[in-house]
C-alpha positions as semicolon CSV with decimal commas, in nm:
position;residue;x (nm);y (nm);z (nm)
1;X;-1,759;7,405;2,533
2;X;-1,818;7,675;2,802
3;X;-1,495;7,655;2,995
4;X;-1,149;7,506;3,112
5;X;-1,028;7,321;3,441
6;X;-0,617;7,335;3,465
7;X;-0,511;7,083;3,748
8;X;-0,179;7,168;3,879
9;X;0,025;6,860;4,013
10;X;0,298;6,935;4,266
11;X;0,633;6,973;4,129
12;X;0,922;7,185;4,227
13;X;0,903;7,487;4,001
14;X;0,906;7,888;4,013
15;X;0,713;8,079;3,724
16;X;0,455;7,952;3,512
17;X;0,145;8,191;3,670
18;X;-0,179;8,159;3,485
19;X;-0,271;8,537;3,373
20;X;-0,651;8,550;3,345
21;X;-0,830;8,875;3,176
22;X;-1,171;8,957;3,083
23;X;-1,320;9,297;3,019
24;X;-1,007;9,543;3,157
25;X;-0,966;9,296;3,499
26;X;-0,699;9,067;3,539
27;X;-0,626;8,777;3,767
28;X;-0,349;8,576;3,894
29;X;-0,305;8,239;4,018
30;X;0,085;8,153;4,133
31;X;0,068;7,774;4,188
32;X;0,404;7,734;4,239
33;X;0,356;7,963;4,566
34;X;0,035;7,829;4,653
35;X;0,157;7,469;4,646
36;X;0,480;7,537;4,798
37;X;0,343;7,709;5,112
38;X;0,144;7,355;5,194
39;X;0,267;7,103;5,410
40;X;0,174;6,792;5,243
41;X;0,177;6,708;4,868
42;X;-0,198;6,904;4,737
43;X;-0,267;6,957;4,387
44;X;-0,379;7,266;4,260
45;X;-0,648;7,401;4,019
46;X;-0,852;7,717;3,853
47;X;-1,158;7,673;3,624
48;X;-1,253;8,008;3,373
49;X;-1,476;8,034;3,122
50;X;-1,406;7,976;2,736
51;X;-1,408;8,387;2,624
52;X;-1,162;8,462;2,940
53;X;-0,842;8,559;2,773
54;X;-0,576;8,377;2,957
55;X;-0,183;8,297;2,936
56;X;0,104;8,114;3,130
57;X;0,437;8,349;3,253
58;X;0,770;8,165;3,190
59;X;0,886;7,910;3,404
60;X;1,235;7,968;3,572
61;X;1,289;7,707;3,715
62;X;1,187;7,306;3,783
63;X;0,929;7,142;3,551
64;X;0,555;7,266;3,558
65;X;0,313;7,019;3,509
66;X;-0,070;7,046;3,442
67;X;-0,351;6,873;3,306
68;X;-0,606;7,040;3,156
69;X;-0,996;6,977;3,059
70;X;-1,229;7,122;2,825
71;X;-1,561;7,164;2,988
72;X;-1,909;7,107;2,751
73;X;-2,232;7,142;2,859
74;X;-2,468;6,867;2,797
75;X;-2,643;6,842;2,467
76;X;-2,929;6,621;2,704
77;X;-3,105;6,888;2,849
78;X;-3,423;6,972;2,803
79;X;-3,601;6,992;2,459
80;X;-3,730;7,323;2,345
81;X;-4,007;7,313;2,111
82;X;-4,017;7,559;1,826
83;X;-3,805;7,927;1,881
84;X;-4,050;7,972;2,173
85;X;-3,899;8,053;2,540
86;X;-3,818;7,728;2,714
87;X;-4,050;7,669;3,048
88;X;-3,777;7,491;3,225
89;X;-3,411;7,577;3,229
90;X;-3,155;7,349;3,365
91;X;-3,086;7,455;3,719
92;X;-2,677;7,533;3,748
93;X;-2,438;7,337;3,972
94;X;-2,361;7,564;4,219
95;X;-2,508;7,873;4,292
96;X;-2,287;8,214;4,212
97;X;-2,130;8,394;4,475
98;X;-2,315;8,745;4,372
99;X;-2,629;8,604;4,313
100;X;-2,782;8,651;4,653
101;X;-2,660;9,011;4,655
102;X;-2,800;9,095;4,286
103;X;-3,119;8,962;4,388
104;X;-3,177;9,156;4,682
105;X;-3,083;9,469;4,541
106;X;-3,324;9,427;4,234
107;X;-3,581;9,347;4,477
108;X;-3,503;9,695;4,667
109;X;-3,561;9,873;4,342
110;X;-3,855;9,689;4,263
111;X;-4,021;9,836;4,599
112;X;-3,904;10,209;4,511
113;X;-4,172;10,328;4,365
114;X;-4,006;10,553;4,142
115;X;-3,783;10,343;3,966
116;X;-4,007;10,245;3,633
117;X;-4,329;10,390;3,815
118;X;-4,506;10,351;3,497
119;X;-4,345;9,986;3,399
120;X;-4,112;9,936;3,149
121;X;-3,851;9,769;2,971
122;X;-3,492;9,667;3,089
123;X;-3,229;9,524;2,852
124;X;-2,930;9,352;2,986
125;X;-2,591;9,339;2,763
126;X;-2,483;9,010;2,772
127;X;-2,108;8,979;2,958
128;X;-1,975;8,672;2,778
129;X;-1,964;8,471;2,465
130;X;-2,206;8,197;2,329
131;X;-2,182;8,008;2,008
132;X;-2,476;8,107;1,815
133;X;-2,559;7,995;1,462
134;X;-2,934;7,930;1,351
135;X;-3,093;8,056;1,707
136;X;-3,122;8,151;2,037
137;X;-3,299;7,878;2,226
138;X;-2,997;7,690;2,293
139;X;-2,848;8,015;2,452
140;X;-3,078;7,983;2,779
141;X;-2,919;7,653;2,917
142;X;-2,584;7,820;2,820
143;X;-2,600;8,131;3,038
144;X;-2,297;8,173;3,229
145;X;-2,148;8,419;3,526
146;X;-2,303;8,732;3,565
147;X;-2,544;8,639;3,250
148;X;-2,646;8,325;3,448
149;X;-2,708;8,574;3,791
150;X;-2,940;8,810;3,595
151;X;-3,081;8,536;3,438
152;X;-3,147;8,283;3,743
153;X;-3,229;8,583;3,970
154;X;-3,526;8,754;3,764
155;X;-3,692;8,446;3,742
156;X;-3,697;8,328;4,095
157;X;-3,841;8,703;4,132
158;X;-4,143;8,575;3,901
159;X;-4,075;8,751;3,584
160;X;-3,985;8,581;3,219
161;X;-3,652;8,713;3,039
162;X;-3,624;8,639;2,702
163;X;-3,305;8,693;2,515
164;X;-3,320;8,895;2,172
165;X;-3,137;9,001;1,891
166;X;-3,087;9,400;1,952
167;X;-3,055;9,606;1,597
168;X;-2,960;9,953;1,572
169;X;-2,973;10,234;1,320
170;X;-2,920;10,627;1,323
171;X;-3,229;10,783;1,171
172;X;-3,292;11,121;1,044
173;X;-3,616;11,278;1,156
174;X;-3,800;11,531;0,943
175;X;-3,705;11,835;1,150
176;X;-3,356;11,716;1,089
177;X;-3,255;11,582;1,409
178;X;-3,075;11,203;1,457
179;X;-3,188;10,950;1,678
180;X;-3,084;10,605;1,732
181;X;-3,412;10,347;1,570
182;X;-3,403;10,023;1,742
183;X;-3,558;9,672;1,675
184;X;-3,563;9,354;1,901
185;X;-3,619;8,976;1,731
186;X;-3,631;8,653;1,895
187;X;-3,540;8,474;1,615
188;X;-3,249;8,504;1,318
189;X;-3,330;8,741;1,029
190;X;-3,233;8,676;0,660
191;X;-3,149;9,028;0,527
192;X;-2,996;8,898;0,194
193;X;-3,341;8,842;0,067
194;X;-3,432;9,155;0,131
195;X;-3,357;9,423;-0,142
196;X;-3,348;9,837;-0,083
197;X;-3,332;10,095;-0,305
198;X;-3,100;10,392;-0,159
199;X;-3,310;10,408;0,180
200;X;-3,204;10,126;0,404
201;X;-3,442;10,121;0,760
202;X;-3,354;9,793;0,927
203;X;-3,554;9,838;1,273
204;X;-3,918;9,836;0,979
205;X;-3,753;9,514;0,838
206;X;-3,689;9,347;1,196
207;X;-4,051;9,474;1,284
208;X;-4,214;9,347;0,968
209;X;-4,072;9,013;1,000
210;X;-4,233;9,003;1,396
211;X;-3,999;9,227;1,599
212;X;-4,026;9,497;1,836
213;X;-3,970;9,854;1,715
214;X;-3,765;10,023;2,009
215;X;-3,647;10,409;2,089
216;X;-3,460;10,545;2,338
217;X;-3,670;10,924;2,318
218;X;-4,053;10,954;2,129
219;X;-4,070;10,963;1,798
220;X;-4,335;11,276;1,740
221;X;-4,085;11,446;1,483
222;X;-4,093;11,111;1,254
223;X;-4,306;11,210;0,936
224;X;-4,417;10,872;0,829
225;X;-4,610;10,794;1,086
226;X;-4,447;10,524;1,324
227;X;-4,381;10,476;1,664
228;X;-4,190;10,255;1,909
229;X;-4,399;9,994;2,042
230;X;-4,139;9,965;2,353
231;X;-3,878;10,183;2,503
232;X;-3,570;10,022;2,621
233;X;-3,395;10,089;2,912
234;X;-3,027;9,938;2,912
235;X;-2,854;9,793;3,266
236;X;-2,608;9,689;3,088
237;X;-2,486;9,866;2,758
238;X;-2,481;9,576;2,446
239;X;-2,204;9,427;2,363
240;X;-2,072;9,328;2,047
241;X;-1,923;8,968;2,086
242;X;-2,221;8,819;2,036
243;X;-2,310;8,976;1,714
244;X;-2,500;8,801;1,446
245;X;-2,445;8,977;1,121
246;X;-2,653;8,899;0,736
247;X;-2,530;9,074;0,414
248;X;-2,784;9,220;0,209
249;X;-2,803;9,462;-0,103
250;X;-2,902;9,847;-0,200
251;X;-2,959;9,943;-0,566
252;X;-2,902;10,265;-0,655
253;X;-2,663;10,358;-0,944
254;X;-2,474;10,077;-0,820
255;X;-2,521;9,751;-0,640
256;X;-2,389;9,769;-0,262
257;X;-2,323;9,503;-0,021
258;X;-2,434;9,599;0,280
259;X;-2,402;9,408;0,687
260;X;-2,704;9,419;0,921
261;X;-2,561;9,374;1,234
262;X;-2,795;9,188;1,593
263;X;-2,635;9,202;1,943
264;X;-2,760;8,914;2,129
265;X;-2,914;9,103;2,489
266;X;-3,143;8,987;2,788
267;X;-3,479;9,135;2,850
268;X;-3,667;9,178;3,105
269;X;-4,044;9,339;3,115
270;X;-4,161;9,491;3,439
271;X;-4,498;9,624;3,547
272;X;-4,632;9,933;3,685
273;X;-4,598;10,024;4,089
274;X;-4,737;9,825;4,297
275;X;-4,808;9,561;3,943
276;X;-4,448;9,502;3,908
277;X;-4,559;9,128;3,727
278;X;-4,824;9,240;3,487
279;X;-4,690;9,421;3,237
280;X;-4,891;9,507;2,934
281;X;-4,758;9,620;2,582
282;X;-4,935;9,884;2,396
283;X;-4,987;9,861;2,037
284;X;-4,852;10,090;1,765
285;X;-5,037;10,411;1,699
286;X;-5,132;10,442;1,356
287;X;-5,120;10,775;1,150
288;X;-5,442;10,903;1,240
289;X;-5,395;10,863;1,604
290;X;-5,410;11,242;1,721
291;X;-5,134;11,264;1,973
292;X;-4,850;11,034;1,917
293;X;-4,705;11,085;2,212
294;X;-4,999;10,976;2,449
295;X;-5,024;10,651;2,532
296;X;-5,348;10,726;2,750
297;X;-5,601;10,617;2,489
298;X;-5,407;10,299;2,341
299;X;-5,611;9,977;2,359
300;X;-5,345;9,743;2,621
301;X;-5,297;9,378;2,484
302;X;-5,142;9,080;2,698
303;X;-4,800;9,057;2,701
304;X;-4,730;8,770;2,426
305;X;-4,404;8,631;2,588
């Protein structure tokens, strides 16, 4: 189920406004107004979407009368093999009014030069709420609003989004600073077979079982040796209601249960200047590399999305 269609029939009656809400805006449709000014007998109706928090104001007076559908998208649509990115995505009904708009204005920074001169990695916070249970393939025909606009629009621009699970942790460097240690997973991760002993560095688990190691800032301080293989650079900040979460224990003195929590987020991978569509990863720099803040000498590899 994605969404809701309320059809309003025309009966005398003040009140009853549907209050719709989603992330600190708030709408309101007044059928009994809207009906009322018209001068023949016309229904009325609003569609939202499943997470938009919505509620009905009292009815004064008359009898308010509505019919309402739950919306599901269709579990026909095309088969995705494996946990691999599907090739073709259901195109949507109707195109979304901001689409055109988002589209041209990515392309605009695209052409600057100076925005990501060097290439690099955008992340997109997802805006709405998807069931999720086993994985994320499903997720890609289930894109809705402004998820659905990023989505559709960096395609049609040639390049190949992938939705991940984002995990986050605040690590202590050697020189005694914090940072915030990142990993990115296309797939679920099992923590609770995973066991720790006081130390607890989720973003080497997500990596060891295939992720991506991210950072917002380089990692030269870190004393054993690794590095981000990507840096991310968030559009959108993540958002929580999406959040996948797997208990798993530390042993110490005592046994603790402990949460690993993944953020479902959109990313997109965009070349060089002038390259914008090939974008090459870089490996990670092992602990003899001299400088691990140069990436001038890494061996590139193709992209494997």
């Amino acid at each position: 189920m994605f969404g809701s269609l309320v059809i309003v029939f025309p009966t005398p009656h003040k009140g009853g406004a549907l209050l719709l809400r989603h992330r600190g805006h708030e709408w309101t449709f007044d059928p009994s107004q809207e009906l009322a000014a018209e001068r023949q007998p016309t229904i009325g109706y609003v569609a939202f979407f499943s997470d938009i928090e919505h509620e009905v104001a009292p009815v004064i007076s008359g009898h308010r009368i509505t019919l309402t559908y739950n919306l599901y998208f269709d579990d026909d649509g095309p088969a995705v093999a494996n946990d691999t990115v599907p090739e073709h995505i259901s195109p949507p009904l109707t195109r979304a009014s901001n689409e055109d708009a988002f589209r041209e204005a990515f392309k605009s920074l695209l052409a600057n030069p100076e925005f990501l001169g060097d290439g690099g990695t955008l992340a997109f916070g997802l805006r709405h709420i998807y069931p999720i249970k086993n994985s994320l393939k499903h997720v890609y025909n289930a894109l809705k609003g402004s998820d659905a606009v990023v989505y559709q629009s960096v395609r049609a621009l040639g390049f190949q989004p992938v939705l991940y699970l984002y995990y986050e942790m605040e690590d202590e460097t050697y020189s005694g600073s914090r940072t915030l240690k990142g990993a990115l997973i296309d797939k679920m991760v099992d923590f609770s077979t995973m066991y720790y002993y006081d130390e607890v560095d989720i973003a080497k688990t997500v990596g060891e079982k295939g992720g991506i190691v991210v950072d917002q800032e380089c990692w030269k301080d870190n004393d054993d040796g690794e590095m981000p293989e990507e840096t991310v650079e968030w559009a959108t900040p993540v958002a929580t209601f999406n959040r996948k979460g797997s208990t798993f224990a530390t042993f110490g003195n005592e046994a603790v249960l402990n949460v690993a929590y993944g953020d479902v987020c959109l990313v997109v991978r965009i070349g060089k200047a002038g390259e914008r569509l090939a974008y090459p990863r870089v490996r990670v720099p092992q602990k003899d590399d001299e400088d691990f803040c140069s990436t001038d000498s890494w061996p590139l590899r193709d992209n494997p999305i």
